[in-house]
Residue, then its C-alpha position, 0 to 999 in steps of 0.5 A: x500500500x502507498x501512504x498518503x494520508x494519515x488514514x494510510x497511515x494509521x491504518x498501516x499500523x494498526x494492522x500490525x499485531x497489536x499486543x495493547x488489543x490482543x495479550x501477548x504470551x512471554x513466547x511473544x516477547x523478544x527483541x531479537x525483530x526489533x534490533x533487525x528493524x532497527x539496524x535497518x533504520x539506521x540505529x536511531x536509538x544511538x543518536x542521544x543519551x536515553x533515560x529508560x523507565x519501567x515499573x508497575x506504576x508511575x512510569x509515564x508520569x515520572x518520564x513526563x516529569x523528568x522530561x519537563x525537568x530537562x525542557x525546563x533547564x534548555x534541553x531538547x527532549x524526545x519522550x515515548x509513552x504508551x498508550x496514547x489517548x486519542x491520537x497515535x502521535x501523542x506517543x512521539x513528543x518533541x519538547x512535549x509536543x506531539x509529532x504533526x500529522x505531517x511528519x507523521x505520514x512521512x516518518x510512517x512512509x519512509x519506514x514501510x519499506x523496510x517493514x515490508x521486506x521483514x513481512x515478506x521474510x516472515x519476520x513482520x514486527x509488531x504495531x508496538x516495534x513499530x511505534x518505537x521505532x518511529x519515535x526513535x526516527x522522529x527523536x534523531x530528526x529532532x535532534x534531540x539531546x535526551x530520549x526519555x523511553x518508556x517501557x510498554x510491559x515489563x522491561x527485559x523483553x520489551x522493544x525499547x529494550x534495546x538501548x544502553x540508557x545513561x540511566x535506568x530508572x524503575x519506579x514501582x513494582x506491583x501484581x500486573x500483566x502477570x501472563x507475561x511477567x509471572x504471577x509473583x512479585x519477585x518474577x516481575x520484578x526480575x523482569x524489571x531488571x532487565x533494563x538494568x545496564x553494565x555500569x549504569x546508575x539505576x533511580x528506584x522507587x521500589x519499597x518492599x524490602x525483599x523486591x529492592x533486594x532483587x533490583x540491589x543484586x542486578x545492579x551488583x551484577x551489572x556492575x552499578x549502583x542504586x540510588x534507593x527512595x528513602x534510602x539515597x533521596x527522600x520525599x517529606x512534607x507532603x501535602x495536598x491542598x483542595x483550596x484555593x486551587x487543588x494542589x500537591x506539595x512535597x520537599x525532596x533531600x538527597x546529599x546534594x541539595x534540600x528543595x522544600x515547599x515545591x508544588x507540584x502542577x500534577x495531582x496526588x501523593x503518588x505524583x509526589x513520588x514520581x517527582x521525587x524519582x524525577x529529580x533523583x534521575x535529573x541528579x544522576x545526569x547532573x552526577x554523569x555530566x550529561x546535564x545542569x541541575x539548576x533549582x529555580x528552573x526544576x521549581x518551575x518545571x514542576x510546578x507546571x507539569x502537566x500529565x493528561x488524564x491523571x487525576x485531571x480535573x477538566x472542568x469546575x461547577x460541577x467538577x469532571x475529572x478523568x483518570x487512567x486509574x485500572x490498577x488497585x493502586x492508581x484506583x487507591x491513588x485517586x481515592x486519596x486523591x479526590x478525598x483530600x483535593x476534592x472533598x465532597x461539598x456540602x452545598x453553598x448560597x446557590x445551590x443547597x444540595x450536597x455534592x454527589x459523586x458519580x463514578x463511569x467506569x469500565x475496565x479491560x478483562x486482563x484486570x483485577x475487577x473486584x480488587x479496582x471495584x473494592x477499592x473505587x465503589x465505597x468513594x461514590x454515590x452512585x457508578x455507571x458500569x460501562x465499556x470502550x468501544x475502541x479496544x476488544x478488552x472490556x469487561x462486559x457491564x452485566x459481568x460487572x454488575x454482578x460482581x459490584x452489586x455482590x460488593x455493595x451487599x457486603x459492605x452494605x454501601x447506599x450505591x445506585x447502580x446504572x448499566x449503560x454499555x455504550x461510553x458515550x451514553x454512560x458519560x452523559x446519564x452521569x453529567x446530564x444530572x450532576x449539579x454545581x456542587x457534585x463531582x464526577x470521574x470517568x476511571x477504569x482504563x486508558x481506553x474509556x480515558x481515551x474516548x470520553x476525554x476529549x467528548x468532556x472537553x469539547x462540550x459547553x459548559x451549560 
């Protein structure tokens, strides 16, 4: 096929096999197809130094914070996340903006012939080597001075795998993808720690003593050294704030420097953390010569961070909020979050009813739907159980349904509980009735984040 238009595009690789669609097996993983893609490109990945992160949890916005910390100080950055939420593209950012449409049919064109000479030696790479690979092209026509690399799943055999970062950094380990990874936190974490590399520092935010044990063995064998969370760099004083504006508050100490009463332009206790990493990986290039650590322009940068869909509040009177929580911990991040940020309001001079919260949610079928469900339902009035339309994954609504209504039996819990399976649907029964005092939150997945975050942006406030 020939590319011309960004549905050419688009369509080439979403034809590819998808593993963010269809879960892949351990057997589906290897990097072997990624270095022969590579090498055919050109090696892109060897043009700047690269910042690798993984992790259960935190991983994207922790890479989106170092990111604003090295724009901040004057840097050009390439920064590769995944998902996107609406468009390809989003994944491929340049000083935090996205590749254009333009760039992006063409980097897609330049790169078709030599996946199509891979197809036809049965070694076709996969939608996600792909989109590595584009963003790596893109960072090296940019370029760019840092690449900062976000894993896909796991760390040891995911495609941006095949660089050698100036620093790792592995921000949390937890249950999650355990088909591919293994059903036990040592087995994930060991799968972490194959983006360790030979005498390059590591950042880790891991807690529990026996997995940070694991991450302090890999680096002994390859021959480096960890910088621990509250062992090497530590995060205090952390607040967050629901008046005059939302906000989070922390201090970060390590040898080199105390920076107290930062603020924080993203949202939660868990950002606090994410920033702390951030700041201990900008202190690891600083330690390597690869970069300034300069403390009015990293006040700055944090303090206008933005990460979309994390606790992002897009509206006020009443409040819509969407999250990308689909894990036990984000879910009980958000919780945190919305009951310290956001507290339920009791009614004011305009309107004297107190505030209702109302939950949509859905959630993929490679999820913990009773454990999110346990956590998310008692902080809501009233739950839309829905699904996304875009991705095969979905919870069937009725299937969460039984499981919530058994939830709301055990603990007893005044929840109203709605069906609507379209995403759409379920977004306005929940806003079409809220009043200036009530809060709602789209939560679950990427994918619902994905296809109602911009329906709630578009519409006019009534």
């Amino acid at each position: 096929m020939n590319i011309r238009t960004y549905a050419d595009a688009e369509r080439f690789l979403l034809d590819r096999i998808n593993y963010e669609r269809v879960p892949a097996t351990r057997q589906d993983l290897r990097l072997e197809r990624m270095v022969r893609l590579l090498k055919r490109l050109g090696d892109p990945h060897r043009h700047a130094p690269i910042v690798h992160l993984a992790g259960t949890k935190g991983k994207g916005s922790t890479a989106a914070l170092l990111s604003h910390l090295l724009v901040g100080g004057g840097h050009r950055v390439g920064l590769y996340t995944s998902p996107h939420l609406t468009r390809l593209e989003e994944r491929l950012r340049v000083d935090h903006v996205p590749c254009t449409e333009p760039d992006f049919i063409r980097l897609v064109a330049e790169t078709m012939p030599a996946v199509v000479e891979m197809d036809q030696a049965g070694d076709a790479p996969t939608f996600f080597e792909l989109s590595t690979a584009l963003a790596l092209q893109h960072f090296r026509e940019s370029k760019v001075e840092f690449m900062v690399l976000e894993t896909g799943l796991g760390g040891r055999l995911d495609s941006t795998n095949v660089c050698d970062p100036v620093v790792s950094v592995i921000t949390s380990i937890s249950l999650d993808h355990t088909r591919q990874l293994g059903d036990t936190l040592p087995k994930i974490a060991a799968e972490k720690c194959g983006i360790i590399k030979r005498r390059r520092p590591v950042v880790s935010g891991v807690l529990q003593p026996e997995l940070a044990e694991i991450v302090e063995d890999f680096a002994r064998r390859q021959q480096t050294n960890v910088a621990r969370l509250d062992r090497d760099f530590h995060l205090s004083d952390v607040q967050l704030a629901s008046a005059p504006e939302p906000a989070t508050l922390l201090t970060y100490r390590s040898p080199r420097r105390t920076l107290a009463d930062l603020s924080l332009g993203m949202l939660g206790r868990h950002q606090a953390r994410n920033a702390a990493l951030a700041l201990a990986t900008l202190e690891q290039l600083e330690q390597t010569g690869h970069c300034r650590f300069d403390e009015t322009v990293a006040r700055r940068a944090l303090r206008t961070a933005q990460w979309p869909a994390r606790i992002e509040l897009l509206r006020k009177r009443p409040e819509f909020i969407v999250d990308v929580a689909h894990n036990v911990a984000s879910a009980q991040a958000l919780v945190d979050t919305l009951r310290e940020c956001f507290p339920p309001a009791p009614g004011d001079e305009v309107d004297s009813t107190p505030g209702r919260r109302t939950l949509v949610l859905a959630i993929s079928r490679d999820k913990d739907m009773p454990g999110i469900m346990s956590v998310l339902l008692p902080a809501f009035d009233r739950v839309v159980l829905t699904k996304f339309v875009n991705n095969p994954r979905a919870f069937d609504p009725a299937e969460m349904r039984r499981t919530a209504t058994e939830l709301t039996r055990q603990r007893d819990l005044p929840l109203e509980l709605l069906v609507e399976p379209e995403p759409l649907a379920a977004w306005r029964l929940a806003s079409q009735s809220a009043g200036p005092n009530d809060l709602v939150c789209i939560a679950g997945s990427f994918f619902l984040a994905a296809e109602l975050r911009d329906v709630v942006l578009d519409e006019q406030p009534q």
